[in-house]
C-alpha positions as CSV (number, residue, x, y, z in Angstrom):
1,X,100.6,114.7,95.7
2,X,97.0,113.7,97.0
3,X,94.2,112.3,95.0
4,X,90.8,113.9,96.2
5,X,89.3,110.5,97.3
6,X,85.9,111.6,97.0
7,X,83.9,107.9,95.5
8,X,80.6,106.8,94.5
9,X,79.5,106.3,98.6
10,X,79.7,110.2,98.6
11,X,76.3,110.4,96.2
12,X,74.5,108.6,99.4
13,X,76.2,110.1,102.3
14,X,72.7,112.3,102.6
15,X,70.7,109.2,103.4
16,X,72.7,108.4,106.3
17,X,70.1,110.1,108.7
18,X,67.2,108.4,107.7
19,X,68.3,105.1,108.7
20,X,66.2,104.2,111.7
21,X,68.0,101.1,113.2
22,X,70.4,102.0,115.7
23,X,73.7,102.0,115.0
24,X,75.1,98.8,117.0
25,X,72.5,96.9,115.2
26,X,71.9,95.9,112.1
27,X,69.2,95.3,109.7
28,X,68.4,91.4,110.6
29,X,64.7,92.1,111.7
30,X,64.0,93.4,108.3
31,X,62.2,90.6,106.0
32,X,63.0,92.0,102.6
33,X,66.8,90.9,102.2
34,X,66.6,94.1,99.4
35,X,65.7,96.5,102.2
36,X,68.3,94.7,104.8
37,X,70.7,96.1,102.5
38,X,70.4,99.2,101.2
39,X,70.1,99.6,105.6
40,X,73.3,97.7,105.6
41,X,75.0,99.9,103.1
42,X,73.8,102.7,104.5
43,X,74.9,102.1,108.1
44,X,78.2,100.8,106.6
45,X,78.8,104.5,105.0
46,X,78.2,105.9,108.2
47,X,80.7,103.7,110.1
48,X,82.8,104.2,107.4
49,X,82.4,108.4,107.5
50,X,83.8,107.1,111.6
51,X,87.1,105.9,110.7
52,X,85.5,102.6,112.2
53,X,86.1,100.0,109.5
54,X,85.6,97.1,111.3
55,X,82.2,97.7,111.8
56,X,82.3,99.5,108.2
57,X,83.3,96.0,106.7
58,X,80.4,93.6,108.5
59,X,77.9,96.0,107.5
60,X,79.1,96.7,103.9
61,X,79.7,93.0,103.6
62,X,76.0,91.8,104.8
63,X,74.5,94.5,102.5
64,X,76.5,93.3,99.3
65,X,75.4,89.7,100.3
66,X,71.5,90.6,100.6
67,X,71.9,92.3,97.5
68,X,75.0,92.1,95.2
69,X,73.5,94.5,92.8
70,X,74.5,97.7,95.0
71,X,77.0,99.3,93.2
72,X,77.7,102.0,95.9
73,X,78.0,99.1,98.8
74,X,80.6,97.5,96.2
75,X,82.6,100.8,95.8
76,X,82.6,102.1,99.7
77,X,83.4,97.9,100.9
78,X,86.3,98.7,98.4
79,X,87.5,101.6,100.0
80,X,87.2,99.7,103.4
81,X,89.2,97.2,102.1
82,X,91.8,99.7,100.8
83,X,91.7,101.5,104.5
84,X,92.5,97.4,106.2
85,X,95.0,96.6,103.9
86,X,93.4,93.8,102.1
87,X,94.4,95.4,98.5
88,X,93.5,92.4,96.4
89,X,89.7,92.4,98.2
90,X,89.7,96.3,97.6
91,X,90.4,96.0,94.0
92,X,87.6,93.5,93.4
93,X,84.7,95.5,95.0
94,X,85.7,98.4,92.9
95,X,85.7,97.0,89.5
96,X,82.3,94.7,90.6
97,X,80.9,98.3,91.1
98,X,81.8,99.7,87.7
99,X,80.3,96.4,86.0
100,X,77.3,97.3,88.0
101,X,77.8,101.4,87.0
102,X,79.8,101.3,84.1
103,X,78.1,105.3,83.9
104,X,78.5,106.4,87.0
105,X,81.6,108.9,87.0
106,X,81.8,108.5,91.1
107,X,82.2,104.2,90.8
108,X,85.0,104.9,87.5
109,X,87.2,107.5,89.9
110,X,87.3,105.2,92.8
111,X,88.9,102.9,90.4
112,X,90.7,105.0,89.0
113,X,92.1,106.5,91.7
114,X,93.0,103.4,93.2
115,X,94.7,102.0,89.6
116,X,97.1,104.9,90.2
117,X,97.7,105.0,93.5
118,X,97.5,101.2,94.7
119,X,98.9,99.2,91.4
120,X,101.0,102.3,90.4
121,X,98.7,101.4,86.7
122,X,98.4,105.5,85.6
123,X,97.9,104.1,81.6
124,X,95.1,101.9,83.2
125,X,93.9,104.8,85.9
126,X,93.7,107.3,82.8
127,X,91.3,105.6,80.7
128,X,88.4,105.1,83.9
129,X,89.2,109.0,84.3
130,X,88.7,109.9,80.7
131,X,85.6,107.5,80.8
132,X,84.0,109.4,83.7
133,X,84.5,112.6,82.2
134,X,82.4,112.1,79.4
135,X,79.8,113.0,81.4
136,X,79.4,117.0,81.1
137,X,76.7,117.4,83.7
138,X,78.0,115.3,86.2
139,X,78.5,118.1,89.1
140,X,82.1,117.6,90.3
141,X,84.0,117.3,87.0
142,X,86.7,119.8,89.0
143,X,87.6,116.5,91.0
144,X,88.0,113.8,88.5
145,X,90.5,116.7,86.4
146,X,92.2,117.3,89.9
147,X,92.3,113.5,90.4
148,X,93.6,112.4,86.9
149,X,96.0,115.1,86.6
150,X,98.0,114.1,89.5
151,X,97.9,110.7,88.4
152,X,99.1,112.0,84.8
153,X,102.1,113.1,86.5
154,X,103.4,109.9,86.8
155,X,103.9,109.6,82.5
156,X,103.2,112.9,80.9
157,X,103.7,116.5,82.8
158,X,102.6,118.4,79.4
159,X,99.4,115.8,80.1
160,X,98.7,116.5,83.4
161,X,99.0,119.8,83.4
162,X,96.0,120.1,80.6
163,X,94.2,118.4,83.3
164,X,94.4,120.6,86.1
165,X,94.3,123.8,83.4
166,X,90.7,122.3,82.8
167,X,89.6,121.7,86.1
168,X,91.1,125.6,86.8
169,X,88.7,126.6,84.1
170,X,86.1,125.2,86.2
171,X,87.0,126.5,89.5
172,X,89.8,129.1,89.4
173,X,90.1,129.8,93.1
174,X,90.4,125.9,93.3
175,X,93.9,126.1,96.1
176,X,94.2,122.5,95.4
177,X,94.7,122.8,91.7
178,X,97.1,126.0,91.9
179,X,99.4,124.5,93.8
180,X,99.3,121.1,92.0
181,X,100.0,123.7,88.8
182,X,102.7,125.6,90.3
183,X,104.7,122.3,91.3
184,X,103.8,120.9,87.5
185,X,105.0,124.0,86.0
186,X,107.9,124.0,87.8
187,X,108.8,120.1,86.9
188,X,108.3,121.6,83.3
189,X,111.1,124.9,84.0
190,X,108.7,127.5,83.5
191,X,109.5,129.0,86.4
192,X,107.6,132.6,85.6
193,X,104.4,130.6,85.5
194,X,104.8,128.5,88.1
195,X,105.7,131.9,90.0
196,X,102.4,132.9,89.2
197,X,100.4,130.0,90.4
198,X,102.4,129.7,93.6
199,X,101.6,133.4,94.2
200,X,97.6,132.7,93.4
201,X,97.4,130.2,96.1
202,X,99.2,131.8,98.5
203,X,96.3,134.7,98.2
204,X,93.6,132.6,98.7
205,X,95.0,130.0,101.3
206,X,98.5,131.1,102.3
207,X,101.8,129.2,103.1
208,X,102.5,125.5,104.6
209,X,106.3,124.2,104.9
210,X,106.0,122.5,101.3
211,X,104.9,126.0,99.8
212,X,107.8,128.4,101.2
213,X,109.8,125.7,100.0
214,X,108.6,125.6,96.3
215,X,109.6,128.9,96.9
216,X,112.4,128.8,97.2
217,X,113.7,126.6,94.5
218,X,111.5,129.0,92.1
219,X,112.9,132.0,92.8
220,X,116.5,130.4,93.0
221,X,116.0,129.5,89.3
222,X,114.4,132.9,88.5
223,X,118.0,134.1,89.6
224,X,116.1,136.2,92.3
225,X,117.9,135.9,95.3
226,X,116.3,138.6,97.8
227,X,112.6,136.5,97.0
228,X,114.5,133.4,97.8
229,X,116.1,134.3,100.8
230,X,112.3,135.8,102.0
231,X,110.9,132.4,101.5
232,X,113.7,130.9,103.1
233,X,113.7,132.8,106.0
234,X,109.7,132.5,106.7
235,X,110.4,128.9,106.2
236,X,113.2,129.0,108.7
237,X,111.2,131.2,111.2
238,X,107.9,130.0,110.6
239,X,108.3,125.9,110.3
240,X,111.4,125.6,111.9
241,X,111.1,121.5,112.3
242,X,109.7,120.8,109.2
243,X,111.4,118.4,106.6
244,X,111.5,121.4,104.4
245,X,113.7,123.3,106.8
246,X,115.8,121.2,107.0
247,X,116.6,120.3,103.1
248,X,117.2,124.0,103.0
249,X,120.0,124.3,105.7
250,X,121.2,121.5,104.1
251,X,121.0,123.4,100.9
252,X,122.6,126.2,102.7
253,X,125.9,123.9,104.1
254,X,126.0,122.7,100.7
255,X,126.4,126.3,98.8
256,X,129.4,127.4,101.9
């Protein structure tokens, strides 16, 4: 299941555009190293928004070194870092940016997120999560529930599915957090309500390989073959080369 990686450098995506310097520059003619930075850190998110990381990392690196203060510079270098591989680096510019913004619910999920999904540390991940949360007016509480429920699911599925019941409070049509409900539920055996969610997000976004699969294996424990076989075939029919189609003819063999 997928985190929503939305961090901190989201909050300053906006000010991307009124950076001046040219993009194969940098900010070297500017005498204020303060200013260099924040131009730094802002061209660095924008290379960054490119997939180009290289050029992502020399700007995000001169803009922390002008100015080691910049929280969001620490958190989107840390991402970079995560995106090249260099885990170790990655984890150090994230928790330098929640010294810095200990409040700041974007700078605690990027850690977060990356406790959980890097260092496989959910315990750990849970508390930055719960931390963030605190904050009721903080605009896109819907992500850090999404977000810490799936990494719930790696200790406690009664747990995470609180989370993602919360974040469904917040945003029912949320697709995201009906199938992440449906699959929970499921894990759980209450198939009927897992039924329900599946059904829910099918309505609003409709089917993918990994959907008419969960199915499947819903309606198969429901003891409703003829839904079973429906899934199965549109699975069949619709995704015939899918992983998922092929665990169900396997499935299939398997039964005679």
């Amino acid at each position: 299941m997928t985190f929503l990686r939305a961090i901190a450098l989201v909050a300053t995506l906006g000010l991307v555009g009124c950076v001046t310097t040219q993009m194969s520059g940098d900010a070297s003619p500017v005498a204020n190293p303060k200013e260099a930075a924040q131009i730094n850190q802002e061209l660095g998110i924008a290379y960054l928004r490119q997939g180009n990381y290289e050029q992502a990392r020399n700007k995000l690196e001169k803009a922390v070194n002008d100015n080691p203060d910049l929280a969001t510079a620490h958190s989107a270098l840390g991402l970079v870092y995560e995106r090249l591989g260099a885990i170790d680096n990655a984890e150090d510019e994230y928790r330098r940016a929640v010294r810095l913004e200990g409040k700041d619910p974007n700078t605690l999920n990027a850690l977060a997120v990356f406790l959980c999904a890097q260092r496989n540390e959910p315990d750990d991940a849970l508390r930055y999560f719960d931390r963030a949360l605190e904050y009721p007016l903080y605009p896109n509480r819907v992500m850090l529930f999404t977000n810490a429920g799936v990494c719930a699911r790696k200790v406690d599925l009664q747990m995470s599915e609180d989370y993602f019941r919360r974040a469904l409070a917040l945003e029912p049509t949320s697709s995201a957090v009906l199938l992440q409900l449906s699959d929970v539920s499921f894990q759980q055996g209450n198939y009927l309500q897992s039924r329900g969610f599946l059904e829910r997000y099918i309505t609003t976004i409709g089917v993918s390989p990994a959907v008419l699969w969960l199915g499947v294996q819903i309606e198969t424990e429901l003891g409703d073959a003829k839904a079973a076989e429906i899934y199965g075939q549109r699975l069949k029919s619709e995704f015939p080369t899918s992983i998922e189609t092929r665990m169900l003819l396997e499935k299939e063999r398997d039964a005679g």
